[in-house]
C-alpha positions in Angstrom: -17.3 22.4 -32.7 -17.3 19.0 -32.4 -14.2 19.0 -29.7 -16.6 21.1 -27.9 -18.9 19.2 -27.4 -16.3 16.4 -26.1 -15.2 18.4 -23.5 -19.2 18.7 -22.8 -19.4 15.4 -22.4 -15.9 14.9 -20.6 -17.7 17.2 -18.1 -21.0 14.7 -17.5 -18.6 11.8 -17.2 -17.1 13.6 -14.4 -19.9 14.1 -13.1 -21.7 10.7 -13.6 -18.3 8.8 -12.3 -18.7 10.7 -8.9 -22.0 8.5 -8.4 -22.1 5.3 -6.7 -21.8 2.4 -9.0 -21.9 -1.0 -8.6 -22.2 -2.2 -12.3 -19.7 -1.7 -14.9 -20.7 -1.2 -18.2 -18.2 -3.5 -20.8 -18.5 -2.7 -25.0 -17.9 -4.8 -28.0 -15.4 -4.1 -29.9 -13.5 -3.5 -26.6 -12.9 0.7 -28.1 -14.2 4.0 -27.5 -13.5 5.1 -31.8 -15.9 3.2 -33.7 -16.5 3.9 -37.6 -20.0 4.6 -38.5 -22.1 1.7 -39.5 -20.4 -0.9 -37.2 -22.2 -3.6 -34.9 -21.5 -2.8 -31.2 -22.7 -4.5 -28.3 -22.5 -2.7 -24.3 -23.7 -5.3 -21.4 -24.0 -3.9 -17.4 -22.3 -6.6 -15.1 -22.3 -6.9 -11.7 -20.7 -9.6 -9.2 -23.9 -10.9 -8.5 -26.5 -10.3 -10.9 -26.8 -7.9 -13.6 -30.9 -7.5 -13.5 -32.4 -4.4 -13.1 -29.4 -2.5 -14.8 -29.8 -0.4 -18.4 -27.7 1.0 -20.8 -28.5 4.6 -21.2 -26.8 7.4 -23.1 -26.3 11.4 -23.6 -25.6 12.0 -26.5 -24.0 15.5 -28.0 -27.4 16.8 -28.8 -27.9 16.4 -25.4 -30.7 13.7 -25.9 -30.6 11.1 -22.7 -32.7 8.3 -23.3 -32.0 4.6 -22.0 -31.9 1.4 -24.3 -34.8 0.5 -26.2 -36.6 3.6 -26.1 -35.9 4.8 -29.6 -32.8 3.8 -30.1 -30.8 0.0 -29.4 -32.2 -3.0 -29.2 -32.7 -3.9 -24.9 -32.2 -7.5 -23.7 -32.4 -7.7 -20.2 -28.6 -5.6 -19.1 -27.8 -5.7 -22.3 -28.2 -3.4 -25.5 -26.7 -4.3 -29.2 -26.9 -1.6 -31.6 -26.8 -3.2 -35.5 -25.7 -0.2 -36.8 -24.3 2.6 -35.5 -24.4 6.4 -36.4 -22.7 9.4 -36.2 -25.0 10.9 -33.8 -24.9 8.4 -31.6 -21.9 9.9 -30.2 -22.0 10.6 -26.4 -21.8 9.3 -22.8 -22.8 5.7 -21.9 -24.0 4.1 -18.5 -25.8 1.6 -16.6 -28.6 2.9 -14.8 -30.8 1.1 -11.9 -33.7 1.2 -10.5 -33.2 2.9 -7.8 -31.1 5.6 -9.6 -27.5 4.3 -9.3 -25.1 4.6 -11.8 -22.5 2.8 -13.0 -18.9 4.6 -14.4 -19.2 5.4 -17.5 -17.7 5.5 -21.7 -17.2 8.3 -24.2 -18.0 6.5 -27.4 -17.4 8.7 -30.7 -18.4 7.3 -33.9 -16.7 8.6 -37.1 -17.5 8.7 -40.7 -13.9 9.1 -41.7 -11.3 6.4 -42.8 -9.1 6.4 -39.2 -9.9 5.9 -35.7 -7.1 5.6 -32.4 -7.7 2.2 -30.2 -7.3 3.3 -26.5 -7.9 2.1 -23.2 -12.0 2.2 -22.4 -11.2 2.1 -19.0 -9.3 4.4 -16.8 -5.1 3.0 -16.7 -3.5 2.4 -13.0 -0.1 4.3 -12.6 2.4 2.8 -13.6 0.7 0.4 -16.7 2.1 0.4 -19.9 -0.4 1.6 -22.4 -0.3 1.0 -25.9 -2.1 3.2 -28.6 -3.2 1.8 -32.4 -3.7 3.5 -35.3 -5.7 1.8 -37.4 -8.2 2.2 -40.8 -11.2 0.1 -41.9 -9.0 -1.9 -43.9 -5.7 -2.0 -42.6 -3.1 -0.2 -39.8 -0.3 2.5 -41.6 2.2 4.0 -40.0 1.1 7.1 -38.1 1.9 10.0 -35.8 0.7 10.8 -32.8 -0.1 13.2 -30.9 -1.1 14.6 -27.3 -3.4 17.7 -26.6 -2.5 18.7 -30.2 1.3 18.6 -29.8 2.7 16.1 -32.1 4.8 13.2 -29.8 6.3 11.1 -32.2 5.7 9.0 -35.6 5.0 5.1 -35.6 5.5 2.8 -38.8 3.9 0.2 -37.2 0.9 2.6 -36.3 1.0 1.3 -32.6 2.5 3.4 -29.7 3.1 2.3 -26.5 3.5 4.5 -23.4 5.6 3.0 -20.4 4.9 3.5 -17.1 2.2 6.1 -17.2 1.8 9.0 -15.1 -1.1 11.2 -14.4 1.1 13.7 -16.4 -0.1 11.3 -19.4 -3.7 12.1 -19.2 -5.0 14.2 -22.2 -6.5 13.8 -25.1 -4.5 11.6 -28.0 -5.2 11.1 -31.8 -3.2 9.9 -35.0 -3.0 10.9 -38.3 -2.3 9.0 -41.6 -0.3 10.6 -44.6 -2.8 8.6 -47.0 -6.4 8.6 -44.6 -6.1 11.3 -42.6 -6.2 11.5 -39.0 -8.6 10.1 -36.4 -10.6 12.2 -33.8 -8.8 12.8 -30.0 -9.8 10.4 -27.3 -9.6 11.3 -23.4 -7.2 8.6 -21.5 -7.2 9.0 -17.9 -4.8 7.8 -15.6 -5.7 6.5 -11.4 -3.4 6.2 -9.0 -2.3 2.6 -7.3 -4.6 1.7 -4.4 -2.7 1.5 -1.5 -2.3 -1.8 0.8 -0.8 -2.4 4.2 2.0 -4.8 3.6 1.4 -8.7 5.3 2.3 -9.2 8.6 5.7 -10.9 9.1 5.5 -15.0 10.2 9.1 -15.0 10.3 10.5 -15.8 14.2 12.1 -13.1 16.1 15.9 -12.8 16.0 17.5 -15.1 18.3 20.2 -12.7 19.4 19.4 -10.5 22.7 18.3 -6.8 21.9 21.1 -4.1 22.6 18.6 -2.2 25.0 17.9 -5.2 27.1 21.4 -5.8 27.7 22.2 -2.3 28.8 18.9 -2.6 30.9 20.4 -5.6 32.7 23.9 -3.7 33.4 21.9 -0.5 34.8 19.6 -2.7 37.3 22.0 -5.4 38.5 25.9 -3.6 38.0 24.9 -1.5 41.0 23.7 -4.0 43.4 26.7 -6.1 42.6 29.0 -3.2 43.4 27.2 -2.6 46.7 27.6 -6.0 47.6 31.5 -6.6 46.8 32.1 -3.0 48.7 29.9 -4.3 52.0 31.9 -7.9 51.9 35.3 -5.8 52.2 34.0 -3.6 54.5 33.4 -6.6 56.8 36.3 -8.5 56.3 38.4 -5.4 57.2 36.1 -5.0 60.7 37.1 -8.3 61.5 40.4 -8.5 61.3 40.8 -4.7 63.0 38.5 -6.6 66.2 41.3 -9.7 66.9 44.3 -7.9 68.8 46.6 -10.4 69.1 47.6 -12.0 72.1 50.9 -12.8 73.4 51.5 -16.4 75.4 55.1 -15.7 77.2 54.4 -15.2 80.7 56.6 -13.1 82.9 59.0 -14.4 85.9 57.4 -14.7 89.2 58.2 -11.7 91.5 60.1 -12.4 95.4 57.3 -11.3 97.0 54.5 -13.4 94.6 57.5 -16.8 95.1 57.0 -16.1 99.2 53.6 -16.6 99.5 53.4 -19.4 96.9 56.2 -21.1 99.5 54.2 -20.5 102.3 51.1 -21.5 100.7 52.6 -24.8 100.0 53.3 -25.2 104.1 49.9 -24.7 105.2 48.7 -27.3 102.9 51.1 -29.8 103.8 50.3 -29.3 107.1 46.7 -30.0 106.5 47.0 -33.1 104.7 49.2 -33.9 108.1 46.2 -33.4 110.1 44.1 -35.0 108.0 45.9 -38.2 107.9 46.4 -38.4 111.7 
């Protein structure tokens, strides 16, 4: 009966930690087990301010009444309870004014010997956790167990969970030889938020980039090719353009030496004439 109502209440946590919140609610003794009779303080804080914030509860009779209404003792965000009682088992939050609610805490309170120390908040993947069994008095060895399947037994009465998964969620509880065993407590297990890694400040590589140098073969390789194949082409042109040209002259003919005789007369004559 009374692990049905936990699951009851499981459900309204669900419910009440899809809610916007921008308080959290903290409890003294920092557990969600308490043994009945105990002093236990919860306080709402905020980042800025914590005014306008209450502690409120729903208990498994399914009573929801905030601090200081008939049960607690209210001052300002906070609420101290001197004594606390069985039935004061339920679901915890801090509620605003204007309706908001914060995330909330399964508190059970137990008249028996043994209660399990857990985490009161949700754990990140990855966190070790570790679990204590513990009486009013003192802390025995213990076993534990998960969703009623027995894990292993501790003499130390503390057990520690490495590296938790959201396969770890579940509900946990020990059990003494000599006090009996405690009642289960829901641990629930978030994921990592995830971050874009920083920015890099280191300089870029000082080497050149394979792409750009294959870049710079494809654009300039061809135009140098062109050019060396339009030099040769010219120098060949040139040389095929300049015949060569032979100096050795041939003999004078007869006919070519008579007239060259006769041409030498008539200018001696002249120059005869000339002089006279």
């Amino acid at each position: 009966m009374e692990e049905t109502c936990l699951l009851r209440l499981l459900f309204v946590t669900s419910l009440l930690s899809g809610c916007t919140h921008q308080a959290s609610l903290n409890i003294s003794p920092n557990r969600t087990q308490m043994f009945e009779g105990q002093f236990v303080s919860l306080r709402c804080e905020e980042d800025d301010s914590s005014d306008g914030w209450t502690v409120t509860r729903n208990t498994t009779g399914g009573t929801r009444r905030q601090c200081g209404a008939d049960w607690g003792r209210k001052d300002g965000s906070s609420c101290t309870i001197s004594s606390i009682r069985k039935w004061y088992s339920g679901v915890y939050w801090c509620e605003s004014t204007g309706g908001a609610a914060s995330s909330s805490i399964t508190i059970t309170v137990t008249g028996g010997a043994v209660i399990l120390q857990s985490p009161v908040h949700p754990v990140m993947e990855g966190d070790d956790v570790t679990l204590t069994c513990t009486t009013k008095t003192s802390i025995l060895s213990a076993g534990f167990y998960k969703d009623g399947s027995f894990i292993r037994t501790e003499p130390t009465g503390h057990m520690t969970i490495h590296h938790v998964s959201r396969s770890d969620e579940g509900f946990y509880k020990c059990n003494t030889i000599s006090d009996g065993e405690s009642p289960p407590s829901w641990i629930t297990v978030t994921g990592k938020p995830t971050t874009a890694p920083p920015p890099s400040s280191a300089p870029p590589p000082a080497s050149t980039p394979l792409f750009l140098v294959l870049l710079h073969l494809v654009v300039f390789c061809p135009y140098c090719i062109s050019t060396v194949i339009m030099v040769s082409l010219y120098r060949r042109r040139s040389t095929g353009n300049d015949l060569p040209v032979s100096m050795e002259m041939a003999p004078p003919t007869q006919a070519e030496q008579g007239l060259a005789d006769e041409f030498d007369d008539v200018m001696a004559a002249v120059t005869t004439e000339h002089h006279l």
